[in-house]
C-alpha positions as protocol buffer text, in pm:
chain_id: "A"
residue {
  index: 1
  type: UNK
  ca { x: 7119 y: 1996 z: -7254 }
}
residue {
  index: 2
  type: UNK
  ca { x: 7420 y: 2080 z: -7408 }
}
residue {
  index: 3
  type: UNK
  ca { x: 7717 y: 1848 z: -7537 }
}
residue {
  index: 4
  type: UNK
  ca { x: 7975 y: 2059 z: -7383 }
}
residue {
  index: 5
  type: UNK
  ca { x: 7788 y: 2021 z: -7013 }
}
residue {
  index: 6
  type: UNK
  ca { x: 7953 y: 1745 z: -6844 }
}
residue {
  index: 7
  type: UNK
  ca { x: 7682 y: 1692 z: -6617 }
}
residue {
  index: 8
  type: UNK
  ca { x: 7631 y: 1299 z: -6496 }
}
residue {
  index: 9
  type: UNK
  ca { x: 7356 y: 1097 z: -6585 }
}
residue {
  index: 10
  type: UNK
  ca { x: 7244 y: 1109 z: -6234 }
}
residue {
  index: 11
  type: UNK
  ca { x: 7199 y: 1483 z: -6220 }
}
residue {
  index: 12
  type: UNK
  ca { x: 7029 y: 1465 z: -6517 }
}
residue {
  index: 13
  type: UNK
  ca { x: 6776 y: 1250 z: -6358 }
}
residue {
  index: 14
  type: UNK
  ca { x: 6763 y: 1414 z: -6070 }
}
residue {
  index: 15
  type: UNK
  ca { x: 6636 y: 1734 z: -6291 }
}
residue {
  index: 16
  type: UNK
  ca { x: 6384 y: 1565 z: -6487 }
}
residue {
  index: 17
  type: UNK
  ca { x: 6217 y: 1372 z: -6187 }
}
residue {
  index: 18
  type: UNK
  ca { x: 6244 y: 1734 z: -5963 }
}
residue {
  index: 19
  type: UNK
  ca { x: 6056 y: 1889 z: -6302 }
}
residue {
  index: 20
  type: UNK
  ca { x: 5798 y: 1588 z: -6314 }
}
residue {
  index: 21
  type: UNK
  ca { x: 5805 y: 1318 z: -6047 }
}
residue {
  index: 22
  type: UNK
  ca { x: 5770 y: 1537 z: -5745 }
}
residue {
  index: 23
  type: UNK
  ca { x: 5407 y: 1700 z: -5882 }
}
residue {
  index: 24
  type: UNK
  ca { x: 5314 y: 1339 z: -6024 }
}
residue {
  index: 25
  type: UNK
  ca { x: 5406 y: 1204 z: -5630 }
}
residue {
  index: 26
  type: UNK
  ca { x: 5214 y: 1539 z: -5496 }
}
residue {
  index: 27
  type: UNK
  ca { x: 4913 y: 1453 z: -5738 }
}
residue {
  index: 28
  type: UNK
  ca { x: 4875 y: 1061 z: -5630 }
}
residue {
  index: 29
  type: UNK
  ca { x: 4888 y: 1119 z: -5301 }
}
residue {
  index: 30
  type: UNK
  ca { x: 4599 y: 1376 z: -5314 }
}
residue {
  index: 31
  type: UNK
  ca { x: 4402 y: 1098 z: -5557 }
}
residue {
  index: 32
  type: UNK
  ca { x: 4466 y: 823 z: -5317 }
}
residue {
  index: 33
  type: UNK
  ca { x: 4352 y: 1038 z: -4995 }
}
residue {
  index: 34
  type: UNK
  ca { x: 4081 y: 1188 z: -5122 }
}
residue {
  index: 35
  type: UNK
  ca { x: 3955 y: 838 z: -5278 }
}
residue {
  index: 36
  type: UNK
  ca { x: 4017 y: 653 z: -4946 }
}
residue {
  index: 37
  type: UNK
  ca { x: 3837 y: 962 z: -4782 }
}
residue {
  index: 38
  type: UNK
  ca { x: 3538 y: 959 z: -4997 }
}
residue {
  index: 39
  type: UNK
  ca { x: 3475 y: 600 z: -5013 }
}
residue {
  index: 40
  type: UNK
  ca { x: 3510 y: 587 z: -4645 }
}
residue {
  index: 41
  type: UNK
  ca { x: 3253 y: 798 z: -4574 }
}
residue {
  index: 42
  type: UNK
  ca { x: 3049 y: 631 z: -4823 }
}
residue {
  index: 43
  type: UNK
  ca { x: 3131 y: 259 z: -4771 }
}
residue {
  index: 44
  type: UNK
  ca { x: 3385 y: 182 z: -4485 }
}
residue {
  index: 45
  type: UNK
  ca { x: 3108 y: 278 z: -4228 }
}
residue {
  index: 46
  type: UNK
  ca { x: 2819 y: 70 z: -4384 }
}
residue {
  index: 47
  type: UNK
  ca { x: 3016 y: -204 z: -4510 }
}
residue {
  index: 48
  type: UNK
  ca { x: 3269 y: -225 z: -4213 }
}
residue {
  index: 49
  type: UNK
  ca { x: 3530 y: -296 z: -4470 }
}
residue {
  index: 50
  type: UNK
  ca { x: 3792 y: -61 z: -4313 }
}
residue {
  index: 51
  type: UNK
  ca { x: 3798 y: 143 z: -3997 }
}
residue {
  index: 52
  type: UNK
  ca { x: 3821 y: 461 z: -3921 }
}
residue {
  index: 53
  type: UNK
  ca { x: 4163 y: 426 z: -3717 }
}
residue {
  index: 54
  type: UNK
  ca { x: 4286 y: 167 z: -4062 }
}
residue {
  index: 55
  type: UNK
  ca { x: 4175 y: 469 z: -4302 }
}
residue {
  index: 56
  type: UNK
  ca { x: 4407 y: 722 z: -4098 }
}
residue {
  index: 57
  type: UNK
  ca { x: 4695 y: 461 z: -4079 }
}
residue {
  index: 58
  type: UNK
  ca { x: 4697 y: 423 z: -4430 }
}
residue {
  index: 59
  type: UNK
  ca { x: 4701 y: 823 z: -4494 }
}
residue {
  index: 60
  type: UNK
  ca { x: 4972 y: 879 z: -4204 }
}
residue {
  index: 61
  type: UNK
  ca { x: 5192 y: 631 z: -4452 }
}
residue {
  index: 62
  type: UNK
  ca { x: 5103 y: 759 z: -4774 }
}
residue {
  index: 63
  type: UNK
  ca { x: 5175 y: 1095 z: -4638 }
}
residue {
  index: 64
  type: UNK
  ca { x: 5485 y: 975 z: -4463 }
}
residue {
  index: 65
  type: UNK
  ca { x: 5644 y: 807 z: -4805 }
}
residue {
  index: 66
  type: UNK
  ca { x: 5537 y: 1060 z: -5009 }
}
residue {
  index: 67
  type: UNK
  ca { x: 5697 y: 1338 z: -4838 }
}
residue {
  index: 68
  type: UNK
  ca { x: 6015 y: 1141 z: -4796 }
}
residue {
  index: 69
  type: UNK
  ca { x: 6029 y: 1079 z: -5145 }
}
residue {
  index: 70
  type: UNK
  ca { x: 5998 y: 1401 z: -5253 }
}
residue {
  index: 71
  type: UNK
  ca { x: 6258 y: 1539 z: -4992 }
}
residue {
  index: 72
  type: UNK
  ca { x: 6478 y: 1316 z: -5124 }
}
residue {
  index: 73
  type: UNK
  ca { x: 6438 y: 1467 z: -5475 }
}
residue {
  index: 74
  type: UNK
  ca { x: 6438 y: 1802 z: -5401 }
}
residue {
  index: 75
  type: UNK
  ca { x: 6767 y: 1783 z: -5207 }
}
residue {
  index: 76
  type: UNK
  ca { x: 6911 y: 1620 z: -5518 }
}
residue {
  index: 77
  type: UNK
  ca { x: 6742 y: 1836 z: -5784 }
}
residue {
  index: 78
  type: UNK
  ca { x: 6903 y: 2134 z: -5564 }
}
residue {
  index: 79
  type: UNK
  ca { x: 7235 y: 1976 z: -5566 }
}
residue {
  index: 80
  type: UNK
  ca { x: 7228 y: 1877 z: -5932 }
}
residue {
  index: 81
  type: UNK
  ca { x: 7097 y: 2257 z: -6027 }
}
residue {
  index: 82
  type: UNK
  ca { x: 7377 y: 2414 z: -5800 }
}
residue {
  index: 83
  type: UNK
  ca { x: 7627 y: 2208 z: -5999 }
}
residue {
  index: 84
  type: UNK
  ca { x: 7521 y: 2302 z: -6347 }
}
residue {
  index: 85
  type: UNK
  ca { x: 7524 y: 2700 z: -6211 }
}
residue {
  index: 86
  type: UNK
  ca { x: 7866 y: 2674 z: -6143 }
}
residue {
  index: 87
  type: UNK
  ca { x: 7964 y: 2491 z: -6465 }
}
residue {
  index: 88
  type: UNK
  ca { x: 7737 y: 2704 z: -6677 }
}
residue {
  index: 89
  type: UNK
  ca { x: 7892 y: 3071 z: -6709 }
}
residue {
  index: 90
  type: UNK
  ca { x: 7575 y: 3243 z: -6890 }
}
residue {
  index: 91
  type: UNK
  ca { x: 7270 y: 3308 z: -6710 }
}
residue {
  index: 92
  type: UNK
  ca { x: 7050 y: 3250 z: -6993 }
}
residue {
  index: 93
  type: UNK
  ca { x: 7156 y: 2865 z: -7065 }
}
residue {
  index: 94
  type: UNK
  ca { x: 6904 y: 2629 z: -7133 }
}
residue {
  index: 95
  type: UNK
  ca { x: 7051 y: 2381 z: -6969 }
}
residue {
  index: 96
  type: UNK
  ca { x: 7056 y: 2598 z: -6625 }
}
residue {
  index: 97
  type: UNK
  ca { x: 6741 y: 2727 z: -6728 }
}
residue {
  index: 98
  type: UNK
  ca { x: 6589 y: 2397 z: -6677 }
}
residue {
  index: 99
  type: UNK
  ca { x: 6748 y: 2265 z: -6362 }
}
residue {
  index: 100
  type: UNK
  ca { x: 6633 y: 2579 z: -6208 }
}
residue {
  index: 101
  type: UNK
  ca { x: 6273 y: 2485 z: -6335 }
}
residue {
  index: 102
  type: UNK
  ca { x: 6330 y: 2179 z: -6191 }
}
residue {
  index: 103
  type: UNK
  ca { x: 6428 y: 2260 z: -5834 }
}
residue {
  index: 104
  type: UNK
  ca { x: 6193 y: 2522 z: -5804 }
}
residue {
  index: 105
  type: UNK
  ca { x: 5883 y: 2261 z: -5904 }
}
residue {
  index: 106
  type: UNK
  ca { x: 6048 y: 2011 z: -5706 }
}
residue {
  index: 107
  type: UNK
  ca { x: 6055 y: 2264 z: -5388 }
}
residue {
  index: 108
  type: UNK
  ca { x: 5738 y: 2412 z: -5457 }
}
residue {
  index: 109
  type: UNK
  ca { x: 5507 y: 2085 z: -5478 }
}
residue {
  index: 110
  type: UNK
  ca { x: 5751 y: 1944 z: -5151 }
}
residue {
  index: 111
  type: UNK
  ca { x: 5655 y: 2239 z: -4974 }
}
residue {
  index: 112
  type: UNK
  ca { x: 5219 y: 2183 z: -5104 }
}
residue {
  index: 113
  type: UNK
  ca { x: 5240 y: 1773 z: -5019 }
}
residue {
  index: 114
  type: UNK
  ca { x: 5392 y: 1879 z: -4642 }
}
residue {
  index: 115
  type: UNK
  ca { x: 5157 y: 2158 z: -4617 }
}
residue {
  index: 116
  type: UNK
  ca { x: 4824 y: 1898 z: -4722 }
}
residue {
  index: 117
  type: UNK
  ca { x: 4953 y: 1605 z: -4532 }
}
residue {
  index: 118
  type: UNK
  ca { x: 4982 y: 1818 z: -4225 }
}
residue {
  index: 119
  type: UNK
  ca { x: 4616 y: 1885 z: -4264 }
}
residue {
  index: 120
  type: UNK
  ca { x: 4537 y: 1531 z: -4331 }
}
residue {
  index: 121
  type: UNK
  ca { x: 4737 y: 1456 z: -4002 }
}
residue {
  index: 122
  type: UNK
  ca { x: 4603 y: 1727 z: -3785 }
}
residue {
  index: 123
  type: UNK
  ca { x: 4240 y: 1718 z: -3901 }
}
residue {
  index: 124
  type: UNK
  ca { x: 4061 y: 1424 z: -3743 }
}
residue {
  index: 125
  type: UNK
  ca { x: 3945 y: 1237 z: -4084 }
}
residue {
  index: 126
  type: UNK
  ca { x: 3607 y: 1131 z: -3970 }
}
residue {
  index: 127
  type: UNK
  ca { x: 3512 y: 1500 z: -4020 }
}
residue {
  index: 128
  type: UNK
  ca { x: 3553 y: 1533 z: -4344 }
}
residue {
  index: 129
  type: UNK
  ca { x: 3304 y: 1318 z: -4467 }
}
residue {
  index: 130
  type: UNK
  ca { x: 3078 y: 1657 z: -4412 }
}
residue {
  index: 131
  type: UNK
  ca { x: 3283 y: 1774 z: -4764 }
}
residue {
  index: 132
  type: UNK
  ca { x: 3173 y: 1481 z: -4917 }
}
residue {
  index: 133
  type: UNK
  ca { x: 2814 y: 1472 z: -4882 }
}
């Protein structure tokens, strides 16, 4: 970003984790679901290691803190973009440029972990294991 920018540390931050932390949050919670999925259909059943109802608690929390999380930086990726559009007078700014990429990713892959966590909610898990064979 520019020197002449005066925006905080924190809204810098806020940009770079909107840009990168909200796909890498979107991307581990589809690797741990998926793996807990799999290897229940596989394993949990033969082995009795987990339970059904245990596998679906553990989703329903991953799901839960995940989405949270990326709520959380989404509203402050917004905030910190909205700032930097109103101290930024040209449209074509790198600096705004980039906090726009960054809310947009950090609204887009918010909107993709609520939209597969519903269906990891909604869909009884046990049914899945169809997929996976």
């Amino acid at each position: 970003m520019e020197e002449d920018l005066q925006l905080p540390q924190p809204g810098r931050t806020a940009i770079w984790l909107g840009l990168a932390g909200v796909p890498l949050i979107w991307l581990l919670h589809l690797a741990l679901c998926v793996t807990l999925i799999s290897n229940g259909c596989d394993d949990f059943q033969r082995n009795g290691t987990l339970t059904w109802p245990q596998v679906e608690r553990i989703v329903d929390g991953a799901s839960l803190v995940a989405l949270v999380a990326a709520i959380v930086i989404a509203v402050r990726t917004g905030r910190a973009w909205r700032l930097i559009a109103t101290q930024v007078p040209g449209k074509r700014d790198p600096a705004r440029f980039i906090a726009w990429c960054g809310a947009t990713a950090a609204v887009a892959f918010t909107v993709g972990l609520a939209f597969s966590s519903c269906l990891l909610i909604v869909v009884p898990i046990d049914r899945l294991c169809a997929t996976f064979h």
